[in-house]
Steps between C-alpha positions, in 0.01 A plus 500: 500500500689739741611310837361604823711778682554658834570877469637730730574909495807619637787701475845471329755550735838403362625353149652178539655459118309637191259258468430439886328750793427436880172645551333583817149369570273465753415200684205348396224182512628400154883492620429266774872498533582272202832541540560771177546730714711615746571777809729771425684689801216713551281241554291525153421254298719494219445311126727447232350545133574538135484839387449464088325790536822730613312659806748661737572563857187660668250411189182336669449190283285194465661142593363156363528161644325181332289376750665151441850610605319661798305181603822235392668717726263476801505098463854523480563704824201390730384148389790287356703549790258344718413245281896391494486487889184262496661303260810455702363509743246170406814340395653414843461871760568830530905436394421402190181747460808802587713358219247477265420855586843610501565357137190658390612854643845412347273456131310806585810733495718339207122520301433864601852596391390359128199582448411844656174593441557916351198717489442690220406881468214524300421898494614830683199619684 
């Protein structure tokens, strides 16, 4: 049974290394800014992907994202931050709710550094 997957359409824009691509792509309900992605100079929205497909720079092409990365990613962002204040903060104040927070943030970086969630391109449109 295939997993559930978010897929986007953009544009290739630049070759990374052989097997990896930035791709362009526009904002959208799905992204609700998961974190994937990021700005570029320009100001678009810019996604790095696999490309075992070999498309090249300019190629329109098909991105996929399992939906669970997408969602885990949400929680991780939005919700588990808060819920490290509260807990801190139910502990003995707002000092101890910052710390909390701040070790969590601390967490959230060394963890995103490891296990980068990559996009893959699935087909050149």
């Amino acid at each position: 049974m295939k997993r559930d997957t978010v897929k986007e359409t953009g544009k290739v824009s630049r070759k990374i290394d052989p097997l990896t691509v930035e791709v362009e792509v526009k904002e959208s309900s799905a992204c609700a800014k998961c974190g994937i992605c990021h700005f570029s100079k320009t100001g678009t929205l810019i996604l790095d992907a696999k490309n075992e497909i070999g498309a090249s720079v300019g190629d329109t092409v098909e991105v996929e994202v399992p939906e669970g990365s997408v969602v885990f990613s949400s929680l991780l962002i939005f919700i588990f931050p808060i819920i490290a204040f509260f807990i801190g903060y139910l502990i003995k104040g707002i000092v101890p709710g910052a710390v909390c927070l701040a070790v969590y943030l601390i967490f959230l970086y060394f963890y995103d550094k490891k296990a980068k969630t990559i996009p893959k391109i699935t087909r050149i449109v």
